[in-house]
C-alpha positions as CSV (number, residue, x, y, z in Angstrom):
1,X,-46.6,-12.5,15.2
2,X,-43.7,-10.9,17.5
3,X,-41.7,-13.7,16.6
4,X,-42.6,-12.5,12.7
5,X,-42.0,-9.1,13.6
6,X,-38.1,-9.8,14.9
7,X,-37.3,-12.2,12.1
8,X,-37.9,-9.3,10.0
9,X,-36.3,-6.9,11.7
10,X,-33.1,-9.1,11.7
11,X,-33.2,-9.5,8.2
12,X,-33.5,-6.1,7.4
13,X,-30.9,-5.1,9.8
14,X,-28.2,-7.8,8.3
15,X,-29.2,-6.8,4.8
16,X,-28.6,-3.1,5.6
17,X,-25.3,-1.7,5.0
18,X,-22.9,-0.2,7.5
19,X,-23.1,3.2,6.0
20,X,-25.8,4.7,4.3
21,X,-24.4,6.9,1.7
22,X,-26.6,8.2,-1.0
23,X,-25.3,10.3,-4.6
24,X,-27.7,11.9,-6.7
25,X,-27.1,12.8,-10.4
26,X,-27.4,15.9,-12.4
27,X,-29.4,13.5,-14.3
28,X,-31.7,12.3,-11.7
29,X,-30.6,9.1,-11.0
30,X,-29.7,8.2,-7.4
31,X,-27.1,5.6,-6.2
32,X,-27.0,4.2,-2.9
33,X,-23.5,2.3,-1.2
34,X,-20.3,3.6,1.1
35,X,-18.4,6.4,-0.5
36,X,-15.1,5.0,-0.1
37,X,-12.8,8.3,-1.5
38,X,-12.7,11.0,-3.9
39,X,-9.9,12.2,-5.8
40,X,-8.5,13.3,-9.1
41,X,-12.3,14.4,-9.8
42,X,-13.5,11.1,-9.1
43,X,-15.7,9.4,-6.5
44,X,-15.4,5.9,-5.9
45,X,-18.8,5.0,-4.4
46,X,-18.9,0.8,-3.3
47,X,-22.5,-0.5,-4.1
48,X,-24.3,-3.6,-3.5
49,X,-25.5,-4.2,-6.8
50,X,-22.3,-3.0,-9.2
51,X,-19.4,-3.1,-6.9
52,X,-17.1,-0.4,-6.7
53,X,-17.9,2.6,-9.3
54,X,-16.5,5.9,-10.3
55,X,-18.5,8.9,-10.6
56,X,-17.3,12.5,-12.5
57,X,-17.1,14.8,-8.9
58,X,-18.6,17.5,-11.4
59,X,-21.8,15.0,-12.8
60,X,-23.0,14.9,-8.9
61,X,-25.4,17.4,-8.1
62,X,-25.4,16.6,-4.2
63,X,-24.8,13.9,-1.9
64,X,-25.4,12.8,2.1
65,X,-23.1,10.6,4.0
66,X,-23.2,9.0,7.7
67,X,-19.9,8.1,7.7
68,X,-17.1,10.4,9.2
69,X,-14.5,12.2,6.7
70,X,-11.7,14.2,6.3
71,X,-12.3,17.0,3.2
72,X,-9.9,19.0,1.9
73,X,-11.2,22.2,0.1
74,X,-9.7,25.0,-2.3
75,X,-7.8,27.5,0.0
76,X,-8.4,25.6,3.2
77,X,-6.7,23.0,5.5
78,X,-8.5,19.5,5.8
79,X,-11.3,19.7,8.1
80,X,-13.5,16.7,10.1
81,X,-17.3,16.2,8.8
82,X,-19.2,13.7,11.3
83,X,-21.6,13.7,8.1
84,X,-22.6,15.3,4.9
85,X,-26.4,16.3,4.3
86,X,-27.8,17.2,0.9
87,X,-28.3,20.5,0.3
88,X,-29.2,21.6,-2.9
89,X,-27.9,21.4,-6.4
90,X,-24.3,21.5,-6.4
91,X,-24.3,22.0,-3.3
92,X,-23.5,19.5,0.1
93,X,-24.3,20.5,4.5
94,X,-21.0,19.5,6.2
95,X,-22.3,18.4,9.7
96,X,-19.5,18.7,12.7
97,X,-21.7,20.2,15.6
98,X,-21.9,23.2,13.5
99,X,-23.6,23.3,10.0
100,X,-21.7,24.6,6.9
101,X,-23.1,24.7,3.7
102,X,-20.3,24.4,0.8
103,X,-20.5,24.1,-2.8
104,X,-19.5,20.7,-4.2
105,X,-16.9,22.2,-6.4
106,X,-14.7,23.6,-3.7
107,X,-13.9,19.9,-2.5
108,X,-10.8,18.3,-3.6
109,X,-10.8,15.4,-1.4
110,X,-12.7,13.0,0.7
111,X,-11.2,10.5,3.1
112,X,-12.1,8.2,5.4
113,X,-9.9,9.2,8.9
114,X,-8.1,6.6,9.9
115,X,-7.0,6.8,13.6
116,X,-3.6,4.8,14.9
117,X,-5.1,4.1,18.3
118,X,-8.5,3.0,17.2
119,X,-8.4,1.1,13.8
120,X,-7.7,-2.4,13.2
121,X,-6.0,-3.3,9.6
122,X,-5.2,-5.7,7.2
123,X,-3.5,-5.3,3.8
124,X,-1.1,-6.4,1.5
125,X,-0.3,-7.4,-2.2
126,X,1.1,-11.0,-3.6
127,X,2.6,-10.5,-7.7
128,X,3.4,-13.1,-9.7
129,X,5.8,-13.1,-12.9
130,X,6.5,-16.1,-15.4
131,X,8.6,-15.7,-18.0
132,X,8.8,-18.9,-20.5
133,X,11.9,-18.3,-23.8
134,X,11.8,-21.2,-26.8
135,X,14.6,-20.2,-29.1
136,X,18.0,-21.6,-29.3
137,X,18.0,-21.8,-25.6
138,X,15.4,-22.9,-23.5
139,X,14.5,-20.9,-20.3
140,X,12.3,-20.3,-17.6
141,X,12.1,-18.0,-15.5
142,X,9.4,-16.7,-12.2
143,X,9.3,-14.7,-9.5
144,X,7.1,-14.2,-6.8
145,X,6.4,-10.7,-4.5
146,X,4.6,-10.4,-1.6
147,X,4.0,-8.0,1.5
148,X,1.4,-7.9,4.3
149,X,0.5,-5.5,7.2
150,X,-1.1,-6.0,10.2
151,X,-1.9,-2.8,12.6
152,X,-4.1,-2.6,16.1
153,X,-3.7,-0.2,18.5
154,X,0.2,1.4,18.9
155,X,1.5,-1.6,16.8
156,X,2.1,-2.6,12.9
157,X,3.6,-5.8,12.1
158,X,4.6,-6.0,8.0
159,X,6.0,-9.1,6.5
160,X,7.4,-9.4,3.3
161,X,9.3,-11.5,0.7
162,X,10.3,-12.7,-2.6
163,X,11.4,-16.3,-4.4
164,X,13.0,-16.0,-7.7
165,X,13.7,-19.5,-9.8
166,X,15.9,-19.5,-13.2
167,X,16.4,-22.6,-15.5
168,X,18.3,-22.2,-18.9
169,X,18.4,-26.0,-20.7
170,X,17.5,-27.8,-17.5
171,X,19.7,-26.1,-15.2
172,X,19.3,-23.9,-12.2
173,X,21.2,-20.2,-12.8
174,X,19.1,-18.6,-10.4
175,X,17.7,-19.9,-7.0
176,X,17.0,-16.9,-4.2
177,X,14.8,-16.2,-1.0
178,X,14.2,-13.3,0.6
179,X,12.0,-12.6,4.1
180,X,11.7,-9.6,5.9
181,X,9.6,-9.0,9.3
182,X,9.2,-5.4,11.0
183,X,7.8,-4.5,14.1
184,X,6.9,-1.0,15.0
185,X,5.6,0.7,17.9
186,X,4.3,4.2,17.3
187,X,5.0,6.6,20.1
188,X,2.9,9.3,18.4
189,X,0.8,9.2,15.2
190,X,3.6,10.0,13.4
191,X,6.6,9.3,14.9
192,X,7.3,5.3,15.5
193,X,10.1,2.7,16.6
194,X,11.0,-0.1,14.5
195,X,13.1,-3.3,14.5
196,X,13.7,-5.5,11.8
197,X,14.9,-8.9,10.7
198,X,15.7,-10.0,7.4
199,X,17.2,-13.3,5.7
200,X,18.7,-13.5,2.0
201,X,19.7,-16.9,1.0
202,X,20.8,-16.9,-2.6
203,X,22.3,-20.1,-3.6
204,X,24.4,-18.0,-7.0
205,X,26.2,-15.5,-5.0
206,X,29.2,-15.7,-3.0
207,X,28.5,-14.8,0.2
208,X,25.1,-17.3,0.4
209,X,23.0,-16.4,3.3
210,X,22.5,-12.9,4.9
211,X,21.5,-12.2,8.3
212,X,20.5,-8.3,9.0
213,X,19.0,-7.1,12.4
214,X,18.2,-3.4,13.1
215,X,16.5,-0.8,15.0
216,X,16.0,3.1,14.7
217,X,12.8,5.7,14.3
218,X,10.3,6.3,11.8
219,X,8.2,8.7,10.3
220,X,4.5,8.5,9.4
221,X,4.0,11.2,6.8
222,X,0.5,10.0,6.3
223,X,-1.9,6.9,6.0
224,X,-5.2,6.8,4.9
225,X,-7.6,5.1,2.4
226,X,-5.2,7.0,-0.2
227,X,-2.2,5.8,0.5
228,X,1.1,5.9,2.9
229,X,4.6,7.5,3.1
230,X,7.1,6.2,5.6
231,X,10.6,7.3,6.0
232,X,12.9,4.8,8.5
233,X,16.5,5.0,10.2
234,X,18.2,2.4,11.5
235,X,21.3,0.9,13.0
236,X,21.9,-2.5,11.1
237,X,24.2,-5.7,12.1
238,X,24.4,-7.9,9.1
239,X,26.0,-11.6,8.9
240,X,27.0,-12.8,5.5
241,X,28.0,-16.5,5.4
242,X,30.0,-18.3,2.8
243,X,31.6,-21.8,2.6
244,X,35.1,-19.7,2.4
245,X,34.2,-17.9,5.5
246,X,31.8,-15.0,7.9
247,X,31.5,-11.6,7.5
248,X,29.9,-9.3,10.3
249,X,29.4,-5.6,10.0
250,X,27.2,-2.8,11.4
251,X,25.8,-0.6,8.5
252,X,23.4,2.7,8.6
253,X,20.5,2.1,6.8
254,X,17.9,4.4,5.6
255,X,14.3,3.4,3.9
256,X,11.1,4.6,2.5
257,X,7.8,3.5,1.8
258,X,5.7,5.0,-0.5
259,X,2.1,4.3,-1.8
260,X,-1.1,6.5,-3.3
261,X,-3.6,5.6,-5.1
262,X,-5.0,7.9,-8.4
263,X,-8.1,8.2,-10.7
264,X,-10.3,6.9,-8.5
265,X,-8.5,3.7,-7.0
266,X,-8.3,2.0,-10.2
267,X,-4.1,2.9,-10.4
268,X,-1.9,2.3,-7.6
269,X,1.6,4.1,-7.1
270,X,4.3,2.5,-5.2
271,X,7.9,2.3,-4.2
272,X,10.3,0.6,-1.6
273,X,13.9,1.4,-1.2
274,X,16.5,1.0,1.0
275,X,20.0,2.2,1.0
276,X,22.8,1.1,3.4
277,X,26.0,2.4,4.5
278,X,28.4,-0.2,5.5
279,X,30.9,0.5,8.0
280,X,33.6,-1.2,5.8
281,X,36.2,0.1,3.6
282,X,35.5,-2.0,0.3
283,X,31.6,-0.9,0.0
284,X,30.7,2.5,-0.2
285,X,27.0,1.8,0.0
286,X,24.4,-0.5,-1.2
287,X,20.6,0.3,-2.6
288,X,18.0,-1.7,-3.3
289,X,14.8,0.1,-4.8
290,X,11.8,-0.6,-6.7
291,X,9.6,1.5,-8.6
292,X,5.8,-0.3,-9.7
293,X,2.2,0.2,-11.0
294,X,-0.7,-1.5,-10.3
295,X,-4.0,-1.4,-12.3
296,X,-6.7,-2.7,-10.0
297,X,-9.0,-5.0,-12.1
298,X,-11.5,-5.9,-9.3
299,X,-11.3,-5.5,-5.5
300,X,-8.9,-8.3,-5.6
301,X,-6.8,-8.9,-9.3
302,X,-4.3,-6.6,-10.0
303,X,-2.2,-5.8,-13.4
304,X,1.2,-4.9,-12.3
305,X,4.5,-3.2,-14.2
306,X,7.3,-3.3,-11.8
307,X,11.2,-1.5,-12.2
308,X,13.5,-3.0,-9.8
309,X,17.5,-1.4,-9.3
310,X,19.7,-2.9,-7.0
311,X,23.6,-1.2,-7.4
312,X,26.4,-1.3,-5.3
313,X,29.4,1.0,-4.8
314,X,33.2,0.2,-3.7
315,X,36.3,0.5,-4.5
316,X,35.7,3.1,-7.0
317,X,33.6,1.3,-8.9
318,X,29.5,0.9,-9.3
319,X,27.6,-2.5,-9.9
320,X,24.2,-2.1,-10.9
321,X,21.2,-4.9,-11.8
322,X,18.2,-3.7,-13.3
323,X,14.6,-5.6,-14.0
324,X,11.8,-5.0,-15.5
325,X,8.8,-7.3,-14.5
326,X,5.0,-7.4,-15.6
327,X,2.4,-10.3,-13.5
328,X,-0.8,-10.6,-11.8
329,X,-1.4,-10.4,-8.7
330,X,-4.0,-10.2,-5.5
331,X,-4.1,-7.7,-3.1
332,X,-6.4,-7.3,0.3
């Protein structure tokens, strides 16, 4: 009978979730899961039976929640909750050693906190485009993106890259490869230390393999289950190789990283750039941005539109490339 009496307990124990957040309806109904964000008038509640849903903030008549969060209200800074308690309709008890009772309508926003010394992180997004012409010419054309983080403790490791592969008639007219790995160590929670390296082979250009190291500070606007915003400085040495000869150069470099989620999660916003300032007289600078959309399908399959600009400036003169690219992809 003990031996009964465990089994059972077990089972119920690994069946349970990790949170125990429960919604209730102006309707009546009740849904059970892990409140994962709200914002934009939308609640994204994760359930064991329907996956991730959205709820209308102003359908809910009151909700409890076990799980930390950070709620931003109308006229007020973003305060800590240790918990939410029901507490009548259209109303919610905000639990932090002290009870407040607030109406649901004053809150804007509900994250998860995310601390840089405690959490433990994995994310990133792979994109695919394929582009296939059959008229006079024949041409093919894909691409593949990808980017991953990894963050523990004071560090945050991100990898990313591209391949792009171009045939017209049978032959090659574009063949490229790009990786990039950064390191950062964050001093505070916002302000970190990174160093980069970065290889470009591109078997179309003249100069066909590029070699960049740098290092400089960062800035951690914010990151949290809604997004990030990261602005970087840094002092770059680059090495451009060609059969006709080497090229070395330092080069100021500044970047961003931008990401935020909207309606719910379903949309995601986001943009990398970088724009350097070589210490040569024959380039004024050099940018390389993109611009994207992803619609999330699932908790993995994404839709994504993407704008990419690359331009360069010297001798009086500006170069600029411009794509446009729409794939699937996966993200994590």
């Amino acid at each position: 009978m003990l031996l009964r009496s465990l089994s059972a307990l077990i089972l119920c124990l690994a069946c349970s979730p990790l949170w125990a957040d429960t919604v209730w309806l102006n309707n009546g109904d009740r849904l059970t899961g892990e409140i994962i964000v709200l914002d934009g008038g939308k609640l994204a509640l994760k359930t064991k039976y329907a996956g991730q849903v959205l709820i209308d903030w102003k359908d809910i008549d009151t909700l409890r929640s076990e799980k930390p969060l950070l709620i931003k209200r109308e006229g007020l800074d973003s305060q800590h909750s240790r918990s939410l308690d029901a507490a009548g309709k259209g109303m919610v008890r905000l639990e932090n050693g002290t009870s407040e009772t607030v109406p649901l309508a004053s809150i804007r926003q509900m994250v998860p906190p995310r601390p840089v010394l405690k959490d433990r992180i994995w994310e990133g997004n792979l994109d695919a485009k394929l582009d296939m012409e059959r008229n006079e010419d024949s041409k093919d054309e894909w691409k593949l993106k990808g980017d991953t983080r990894v963050e523990h403790g004071r560090w945050r490791h991100v990898l990313s890259g591209q391949f792009e592969k171009e045939t017209k008639n049978g032959e090659r007219t574009e063949d490229n490869w790009e990786i990039e790995y950064d390191l950062d160590r964050f001093l505070t929670q916002h302000w970190f230390v990174r160093g980069s390296y970065d290889q470009d082979n591109d078997d179309f250009q003249f100069f066909n393999r590029q070699l960049a190291y740098g290092v400089g500070p960062g800035y951690r606007f914010w990151d949290n289950e809604l997004g990030r915003f990261d602005l970087i400085a840094q002092l770059t040495r680059f090495q451009l190789e060609s059969d006709a000869g080497d090229l070395d150069f330092n080069a100021y470099s500044f970047e961003w990283d931008f990401k935020r989620l909207i309606w719910g999660t379903r949309f995601e916003l986001y943009s990398k750039a970088q724009l350097q300032v070589p210490h040569i007289e024959e380039i004024d600078y050099v940018l390389d941005s993109e611009f994207g959309l992803r619609y999330r399908l699932n908790d993995w399959a994404r839709l994504s539109l993407l704008y990419e600009l690359d331009q360069v400036r010297g001798l009086g003169d500006t170069s600029s490339d411009r794509h446009y690219l729409i794939g699937v992809g996966i993200g994590w």
